[in-house]
mmCIF file of the N, C-alpha and C atoms, coordinates in Angstrom:
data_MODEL
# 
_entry.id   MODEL 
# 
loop_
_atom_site.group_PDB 
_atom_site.id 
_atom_site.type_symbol 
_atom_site.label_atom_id 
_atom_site.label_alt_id 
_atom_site.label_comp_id 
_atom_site.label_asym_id 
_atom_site.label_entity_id 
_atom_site.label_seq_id 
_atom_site.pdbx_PDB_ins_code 
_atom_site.Cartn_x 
_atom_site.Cartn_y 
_atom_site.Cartn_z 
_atom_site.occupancy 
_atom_site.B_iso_or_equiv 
_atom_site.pdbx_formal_charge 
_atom_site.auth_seq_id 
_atom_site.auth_comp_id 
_atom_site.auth_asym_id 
_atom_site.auth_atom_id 
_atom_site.pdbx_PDB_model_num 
ATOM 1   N N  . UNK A 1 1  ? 11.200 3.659  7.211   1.00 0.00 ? 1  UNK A N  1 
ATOM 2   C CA . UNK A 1 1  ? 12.216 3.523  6.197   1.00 0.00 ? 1  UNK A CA 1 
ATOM 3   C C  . UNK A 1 1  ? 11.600 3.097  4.861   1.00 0.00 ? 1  UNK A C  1 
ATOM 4   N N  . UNK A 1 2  ? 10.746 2.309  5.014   1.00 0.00 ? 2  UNK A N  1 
ATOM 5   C CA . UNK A 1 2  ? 9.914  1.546  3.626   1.00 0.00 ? 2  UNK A CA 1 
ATOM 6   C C  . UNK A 1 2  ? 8.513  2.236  3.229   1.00 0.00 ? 2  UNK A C  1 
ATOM 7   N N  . UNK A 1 3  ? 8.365  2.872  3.838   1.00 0.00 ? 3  UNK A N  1 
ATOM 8   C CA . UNK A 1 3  ? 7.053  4.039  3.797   1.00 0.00 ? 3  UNK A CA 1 
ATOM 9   C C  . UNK A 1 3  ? 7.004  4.521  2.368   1.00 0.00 ? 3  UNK A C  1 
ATOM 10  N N  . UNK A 1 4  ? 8.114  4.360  1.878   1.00 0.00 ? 4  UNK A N  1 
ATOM 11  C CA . UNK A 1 4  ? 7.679  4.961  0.321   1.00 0.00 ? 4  UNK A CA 1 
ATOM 12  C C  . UNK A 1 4  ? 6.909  4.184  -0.502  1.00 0.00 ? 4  UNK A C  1 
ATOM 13  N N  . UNK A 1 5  ? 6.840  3.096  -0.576  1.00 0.00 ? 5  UNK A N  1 
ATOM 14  C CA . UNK A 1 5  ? 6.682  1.777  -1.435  1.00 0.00 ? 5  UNK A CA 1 
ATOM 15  C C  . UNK A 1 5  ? 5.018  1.992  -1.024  1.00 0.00 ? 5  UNK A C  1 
ATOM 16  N N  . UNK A 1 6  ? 4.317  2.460  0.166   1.00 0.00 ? 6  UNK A N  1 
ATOM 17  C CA . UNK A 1 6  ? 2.679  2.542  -0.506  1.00 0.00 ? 6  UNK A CA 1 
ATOM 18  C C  . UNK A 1 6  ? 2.687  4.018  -1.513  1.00 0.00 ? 6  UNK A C  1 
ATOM 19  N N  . UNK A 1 7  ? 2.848  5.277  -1.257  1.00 0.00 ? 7  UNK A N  1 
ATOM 20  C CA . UNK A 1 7  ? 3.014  6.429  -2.291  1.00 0.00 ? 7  UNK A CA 1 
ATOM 21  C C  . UNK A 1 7  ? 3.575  5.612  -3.284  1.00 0.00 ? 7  UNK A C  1 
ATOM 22  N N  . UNK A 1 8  ? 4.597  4.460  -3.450  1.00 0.00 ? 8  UNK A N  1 
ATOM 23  C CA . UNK A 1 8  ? 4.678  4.289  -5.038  1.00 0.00 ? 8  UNK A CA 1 
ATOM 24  C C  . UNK A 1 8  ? 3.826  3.786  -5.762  1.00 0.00 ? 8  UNK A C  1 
ATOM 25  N N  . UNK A 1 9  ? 3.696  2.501  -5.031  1.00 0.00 ? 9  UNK A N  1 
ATOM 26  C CA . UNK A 1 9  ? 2.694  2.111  -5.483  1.00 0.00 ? 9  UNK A CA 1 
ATOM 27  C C  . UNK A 1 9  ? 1.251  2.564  -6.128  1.00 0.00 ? 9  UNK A C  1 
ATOM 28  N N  . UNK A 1 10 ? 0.877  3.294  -4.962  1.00 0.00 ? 10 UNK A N  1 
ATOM 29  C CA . UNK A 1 10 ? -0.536 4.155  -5.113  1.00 0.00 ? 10 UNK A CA 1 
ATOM 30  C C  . UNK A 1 10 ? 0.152  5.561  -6.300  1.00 0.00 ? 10 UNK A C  1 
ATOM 31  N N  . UNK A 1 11 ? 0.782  5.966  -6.808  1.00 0.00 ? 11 UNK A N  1 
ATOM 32  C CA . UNK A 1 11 ? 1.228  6.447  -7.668  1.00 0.00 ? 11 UNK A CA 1 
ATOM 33  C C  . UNK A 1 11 ? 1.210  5.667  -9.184  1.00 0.00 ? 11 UNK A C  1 
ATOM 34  N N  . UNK A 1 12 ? 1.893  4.566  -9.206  1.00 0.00 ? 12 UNK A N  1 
ATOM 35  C CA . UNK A 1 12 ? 1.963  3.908  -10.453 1.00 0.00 ? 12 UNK A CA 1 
ATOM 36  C C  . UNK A 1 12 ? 0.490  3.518  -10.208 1.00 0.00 ? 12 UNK A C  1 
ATOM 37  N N  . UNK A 1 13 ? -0.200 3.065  -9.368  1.00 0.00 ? 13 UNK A N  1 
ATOM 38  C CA . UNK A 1 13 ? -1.888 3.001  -9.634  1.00 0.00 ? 13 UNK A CA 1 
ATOM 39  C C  . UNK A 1 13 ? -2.423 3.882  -10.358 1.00 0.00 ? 13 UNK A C  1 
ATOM 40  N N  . UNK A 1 14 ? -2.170 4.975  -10.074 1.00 0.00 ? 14 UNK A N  1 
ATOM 41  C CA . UNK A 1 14 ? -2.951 6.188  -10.543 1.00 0.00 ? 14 UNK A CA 1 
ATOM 42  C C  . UNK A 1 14 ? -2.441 6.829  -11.938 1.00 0.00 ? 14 UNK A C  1 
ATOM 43  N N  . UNK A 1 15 ? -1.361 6.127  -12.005 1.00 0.00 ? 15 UNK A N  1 
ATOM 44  C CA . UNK A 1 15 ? -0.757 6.205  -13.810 1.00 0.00 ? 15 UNK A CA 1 
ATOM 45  C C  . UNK A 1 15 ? -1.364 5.269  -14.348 1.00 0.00 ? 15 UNK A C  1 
ATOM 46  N N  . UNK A 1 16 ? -1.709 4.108  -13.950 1.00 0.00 ? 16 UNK A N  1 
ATOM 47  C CA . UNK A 1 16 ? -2.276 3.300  -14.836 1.00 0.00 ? 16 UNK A CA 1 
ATOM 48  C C  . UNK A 1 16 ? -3.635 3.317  -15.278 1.00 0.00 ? 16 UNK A C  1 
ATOM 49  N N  . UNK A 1 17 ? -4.259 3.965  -13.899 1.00 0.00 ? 17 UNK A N  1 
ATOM 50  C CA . UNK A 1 17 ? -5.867 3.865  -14.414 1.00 0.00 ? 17 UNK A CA 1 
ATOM 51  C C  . UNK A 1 17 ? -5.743 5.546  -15.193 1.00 0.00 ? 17 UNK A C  1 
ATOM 52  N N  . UNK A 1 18 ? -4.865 6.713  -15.218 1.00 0.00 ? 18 UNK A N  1 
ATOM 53  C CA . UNK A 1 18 ? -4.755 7.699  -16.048 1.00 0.00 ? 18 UNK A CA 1 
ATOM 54  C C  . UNK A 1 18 ? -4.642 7.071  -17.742 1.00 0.00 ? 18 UNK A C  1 
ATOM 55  N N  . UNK A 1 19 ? -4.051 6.175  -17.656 1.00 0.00 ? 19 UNK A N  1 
ATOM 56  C CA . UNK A 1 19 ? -3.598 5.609  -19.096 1.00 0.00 ? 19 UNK A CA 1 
ATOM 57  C C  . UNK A 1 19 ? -4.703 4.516  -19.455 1.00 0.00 ? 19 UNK A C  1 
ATOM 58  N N  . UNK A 1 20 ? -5.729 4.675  -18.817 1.00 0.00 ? 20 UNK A N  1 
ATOM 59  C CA . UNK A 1 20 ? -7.059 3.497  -18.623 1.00 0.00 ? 20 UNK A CA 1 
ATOM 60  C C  . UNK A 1 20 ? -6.623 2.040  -18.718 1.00 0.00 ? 20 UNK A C  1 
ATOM 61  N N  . UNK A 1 21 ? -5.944 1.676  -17.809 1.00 0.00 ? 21 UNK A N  1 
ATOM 62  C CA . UNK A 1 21 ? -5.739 0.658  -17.116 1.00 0.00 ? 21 UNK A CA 1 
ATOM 63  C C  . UNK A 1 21 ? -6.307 0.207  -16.143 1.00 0.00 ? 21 UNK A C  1 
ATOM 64  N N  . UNK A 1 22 ? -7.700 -0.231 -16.115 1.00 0.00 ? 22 UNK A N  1 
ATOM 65  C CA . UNK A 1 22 ? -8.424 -0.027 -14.758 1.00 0.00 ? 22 UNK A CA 1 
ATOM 66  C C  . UNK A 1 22 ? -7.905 -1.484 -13.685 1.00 0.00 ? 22 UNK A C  1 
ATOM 67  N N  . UNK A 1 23 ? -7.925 -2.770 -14.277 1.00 0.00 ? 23 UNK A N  1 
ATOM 68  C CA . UNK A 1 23 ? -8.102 -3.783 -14.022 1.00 0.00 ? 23 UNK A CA 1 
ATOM 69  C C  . UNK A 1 23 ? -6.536 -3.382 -13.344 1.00 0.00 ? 23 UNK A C  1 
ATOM 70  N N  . UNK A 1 24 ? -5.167 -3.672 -14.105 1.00 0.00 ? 24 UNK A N  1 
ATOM 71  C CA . UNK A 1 24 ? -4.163 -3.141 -13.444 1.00 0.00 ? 24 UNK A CA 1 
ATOM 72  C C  . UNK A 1 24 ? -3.823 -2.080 -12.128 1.00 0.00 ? 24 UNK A C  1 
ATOM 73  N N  . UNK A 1 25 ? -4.377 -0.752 -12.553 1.00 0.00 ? 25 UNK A N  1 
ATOM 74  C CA . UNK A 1 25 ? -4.914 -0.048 -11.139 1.00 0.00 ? 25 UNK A CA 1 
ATOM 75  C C  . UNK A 1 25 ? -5.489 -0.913 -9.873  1.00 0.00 ? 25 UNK A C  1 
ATOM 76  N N  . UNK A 1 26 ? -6.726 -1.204 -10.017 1.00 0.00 ? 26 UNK A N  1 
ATOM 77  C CA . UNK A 1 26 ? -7.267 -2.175 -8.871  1.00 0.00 ? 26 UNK A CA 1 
ATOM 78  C C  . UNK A 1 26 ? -5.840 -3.243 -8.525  1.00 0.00 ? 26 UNK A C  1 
ATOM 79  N N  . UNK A 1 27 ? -5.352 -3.898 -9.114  1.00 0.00 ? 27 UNK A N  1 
ATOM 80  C CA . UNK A 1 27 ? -4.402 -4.483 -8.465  1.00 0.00 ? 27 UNK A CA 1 
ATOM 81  C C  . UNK A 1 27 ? -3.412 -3.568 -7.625  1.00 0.00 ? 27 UNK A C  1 
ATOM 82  N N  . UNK A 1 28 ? -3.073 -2.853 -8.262  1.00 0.00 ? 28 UNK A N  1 
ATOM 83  C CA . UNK A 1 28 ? -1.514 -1.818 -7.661  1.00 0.00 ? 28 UNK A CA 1 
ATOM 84  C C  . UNK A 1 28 ? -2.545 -1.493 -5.991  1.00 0.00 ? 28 UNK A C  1 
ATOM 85  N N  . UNK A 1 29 ? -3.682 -0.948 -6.279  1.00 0.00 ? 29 UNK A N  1 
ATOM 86  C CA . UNK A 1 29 ? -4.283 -0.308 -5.349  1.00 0.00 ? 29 UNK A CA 1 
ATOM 87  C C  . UNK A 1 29 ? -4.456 -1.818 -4.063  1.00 0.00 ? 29 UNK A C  1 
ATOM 88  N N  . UNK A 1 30 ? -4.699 -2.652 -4.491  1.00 0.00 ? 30 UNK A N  1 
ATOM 89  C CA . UNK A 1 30 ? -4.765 -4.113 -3.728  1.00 0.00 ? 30 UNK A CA 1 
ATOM 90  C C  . UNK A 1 30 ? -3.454 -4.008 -2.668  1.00 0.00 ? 30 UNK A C  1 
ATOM 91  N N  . UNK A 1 31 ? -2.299 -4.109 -3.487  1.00 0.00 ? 31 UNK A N  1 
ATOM 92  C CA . UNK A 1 31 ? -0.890 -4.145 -3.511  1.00 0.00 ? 31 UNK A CA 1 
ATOM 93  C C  . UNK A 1 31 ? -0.573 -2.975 -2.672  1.00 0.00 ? 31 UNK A C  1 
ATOM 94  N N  . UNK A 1 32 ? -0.715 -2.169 -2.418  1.00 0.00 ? 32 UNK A N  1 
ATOM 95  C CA . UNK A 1 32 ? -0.932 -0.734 -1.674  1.00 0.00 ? 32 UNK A CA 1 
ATOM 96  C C  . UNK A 1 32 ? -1.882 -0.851 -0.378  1.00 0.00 ? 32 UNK A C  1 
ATOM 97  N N  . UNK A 1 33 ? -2.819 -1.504 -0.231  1.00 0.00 ? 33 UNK A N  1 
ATOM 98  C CA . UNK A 1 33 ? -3.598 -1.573 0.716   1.00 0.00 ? 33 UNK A CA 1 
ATOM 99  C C  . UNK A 1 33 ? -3.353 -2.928 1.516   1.00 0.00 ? 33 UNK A C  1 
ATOM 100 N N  . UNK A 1 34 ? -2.528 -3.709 0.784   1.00 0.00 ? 34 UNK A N  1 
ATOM 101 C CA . UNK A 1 34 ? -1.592 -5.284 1.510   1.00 0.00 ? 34 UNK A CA 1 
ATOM 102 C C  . UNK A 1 34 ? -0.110 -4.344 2.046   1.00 0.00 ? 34 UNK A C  1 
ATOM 103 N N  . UNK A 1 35 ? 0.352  -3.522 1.568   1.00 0.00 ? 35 UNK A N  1 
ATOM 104 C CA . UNK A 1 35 ? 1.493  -3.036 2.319   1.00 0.00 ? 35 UNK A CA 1 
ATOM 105 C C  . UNK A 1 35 ? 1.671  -2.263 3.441   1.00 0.00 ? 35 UNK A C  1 
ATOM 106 N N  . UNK A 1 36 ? 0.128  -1.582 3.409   1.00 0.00 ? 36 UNK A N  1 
ATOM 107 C CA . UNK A 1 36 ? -0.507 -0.697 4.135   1.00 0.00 ? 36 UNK A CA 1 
ATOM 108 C C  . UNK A 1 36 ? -0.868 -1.646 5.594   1.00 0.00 ? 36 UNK A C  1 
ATOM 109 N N  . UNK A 1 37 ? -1.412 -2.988 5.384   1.00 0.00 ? 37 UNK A N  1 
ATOM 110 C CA . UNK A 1 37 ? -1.918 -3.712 6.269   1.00 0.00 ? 37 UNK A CA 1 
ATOM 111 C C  . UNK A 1 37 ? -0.665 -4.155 7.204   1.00 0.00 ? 37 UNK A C  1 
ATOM 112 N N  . UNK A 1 38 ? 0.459  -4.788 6.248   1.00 0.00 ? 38 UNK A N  1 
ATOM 113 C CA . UNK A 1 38 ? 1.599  -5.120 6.890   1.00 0.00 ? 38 UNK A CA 1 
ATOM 114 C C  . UNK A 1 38 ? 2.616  -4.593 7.954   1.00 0.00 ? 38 UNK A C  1 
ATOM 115 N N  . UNK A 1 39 ? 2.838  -3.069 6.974   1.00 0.00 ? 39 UNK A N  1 
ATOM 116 C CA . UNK A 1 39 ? 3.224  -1.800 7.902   1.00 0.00 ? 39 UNK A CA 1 
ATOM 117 C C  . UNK A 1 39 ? 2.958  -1.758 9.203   1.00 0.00 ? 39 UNK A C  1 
ATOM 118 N N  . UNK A 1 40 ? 1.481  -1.823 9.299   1.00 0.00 ? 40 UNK A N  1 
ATOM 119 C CA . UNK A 1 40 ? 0.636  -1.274 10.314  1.00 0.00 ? 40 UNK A CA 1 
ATOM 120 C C  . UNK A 1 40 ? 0.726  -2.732 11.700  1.00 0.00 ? 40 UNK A C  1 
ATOM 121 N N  . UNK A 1 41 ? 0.522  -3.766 11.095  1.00 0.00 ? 41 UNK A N  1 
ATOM 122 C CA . UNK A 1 41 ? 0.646  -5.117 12.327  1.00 0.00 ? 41 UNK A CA 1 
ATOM 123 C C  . UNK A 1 41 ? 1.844  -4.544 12.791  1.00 0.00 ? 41 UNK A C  1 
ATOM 124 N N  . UNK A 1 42 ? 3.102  -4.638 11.881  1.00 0.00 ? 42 UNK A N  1 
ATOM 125 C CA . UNK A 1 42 ? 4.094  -4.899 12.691  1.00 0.00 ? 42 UNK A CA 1 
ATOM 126 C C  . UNK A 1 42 ? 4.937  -3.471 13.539  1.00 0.00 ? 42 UNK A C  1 
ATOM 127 N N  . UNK A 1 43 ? 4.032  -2.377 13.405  1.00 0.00 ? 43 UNK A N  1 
ATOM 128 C CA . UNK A 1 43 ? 4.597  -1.353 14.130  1.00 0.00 ? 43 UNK A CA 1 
ATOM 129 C C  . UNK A 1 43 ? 3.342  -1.293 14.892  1.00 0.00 ? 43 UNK A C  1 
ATOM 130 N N  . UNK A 1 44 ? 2.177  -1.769 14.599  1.00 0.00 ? 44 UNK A N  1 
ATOM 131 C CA . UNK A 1 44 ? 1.292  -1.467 16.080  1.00 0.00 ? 44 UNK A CA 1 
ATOM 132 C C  . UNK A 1 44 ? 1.817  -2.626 16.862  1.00 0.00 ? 44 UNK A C  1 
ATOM 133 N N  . UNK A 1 45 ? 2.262  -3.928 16.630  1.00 0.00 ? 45 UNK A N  1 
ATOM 134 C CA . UNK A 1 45 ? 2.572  -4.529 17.672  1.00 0.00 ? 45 UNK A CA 1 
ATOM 135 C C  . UNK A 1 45 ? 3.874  -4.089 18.423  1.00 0.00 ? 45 UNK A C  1 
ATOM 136 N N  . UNK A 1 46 ? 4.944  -4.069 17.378  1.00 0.00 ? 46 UNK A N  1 
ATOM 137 C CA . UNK A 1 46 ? 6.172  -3.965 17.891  1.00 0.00 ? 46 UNK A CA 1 
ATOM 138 C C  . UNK A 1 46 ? 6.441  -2.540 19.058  1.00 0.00 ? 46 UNK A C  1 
ATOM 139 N N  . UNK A 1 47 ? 6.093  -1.713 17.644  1.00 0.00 ? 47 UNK A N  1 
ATOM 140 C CA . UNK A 1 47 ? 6.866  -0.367 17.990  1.00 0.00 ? 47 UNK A CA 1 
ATOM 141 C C  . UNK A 1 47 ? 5.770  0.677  19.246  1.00 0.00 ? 47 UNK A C  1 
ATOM 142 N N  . UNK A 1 48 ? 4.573  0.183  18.884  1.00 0.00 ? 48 UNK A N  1 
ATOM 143 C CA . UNK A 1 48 ? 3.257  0.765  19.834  1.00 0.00 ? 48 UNK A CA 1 
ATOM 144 C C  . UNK A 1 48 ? 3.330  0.597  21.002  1.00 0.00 ? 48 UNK A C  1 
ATOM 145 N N  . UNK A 1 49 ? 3.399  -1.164 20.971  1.00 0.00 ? 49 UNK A N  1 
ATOM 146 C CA . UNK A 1 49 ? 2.783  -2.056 22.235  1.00 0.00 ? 49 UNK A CA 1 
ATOM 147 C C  . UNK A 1 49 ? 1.634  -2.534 22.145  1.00 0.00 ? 49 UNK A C  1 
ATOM 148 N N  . UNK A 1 50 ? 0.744  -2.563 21.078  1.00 0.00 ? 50 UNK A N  1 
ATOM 149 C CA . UNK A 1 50 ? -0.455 -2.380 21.228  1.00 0.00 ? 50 UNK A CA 1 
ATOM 150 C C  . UNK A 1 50 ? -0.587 -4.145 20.748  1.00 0.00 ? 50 UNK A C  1 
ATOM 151 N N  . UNK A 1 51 ? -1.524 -4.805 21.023  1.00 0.00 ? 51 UNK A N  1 
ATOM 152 C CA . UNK A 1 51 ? -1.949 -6.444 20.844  1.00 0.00 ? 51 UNK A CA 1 
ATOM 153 C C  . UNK A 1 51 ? -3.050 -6.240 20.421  1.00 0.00 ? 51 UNK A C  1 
ATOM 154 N N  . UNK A 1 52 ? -3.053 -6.515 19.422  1.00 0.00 ? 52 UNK A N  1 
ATOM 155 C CA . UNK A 1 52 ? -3.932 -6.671 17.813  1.00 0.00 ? 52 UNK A CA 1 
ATOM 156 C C  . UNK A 1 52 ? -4.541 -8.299 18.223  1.00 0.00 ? 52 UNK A C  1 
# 
């Protein structure tokens, strides 16, 4: 359901470092790779089965 929010993210990343925003980019991309991490615990534990 929330799956969009890394593509946004990683989208407005890639507008920002287009508009040479690098320092900003690296964050969004941070921010994208923390949502990415989150996603992933709670559907490999929950929805998998799998014990991380």
């Amino acid at each position: 359901m929330y799956m969009f929010l890394p593509f946004l993210t990683a989208f407005i990343g890639l507008v920002l470092v287009w508009f040479e925003k690098r320092l900003a980019g690296l964050v969004m991309l941070a921010v994208t790779a923390g949502i990415l991490m989150f996603w992933f615990q709670i559907h490999a534990t929950t929805h998998l089965k799998i014990s991380l």
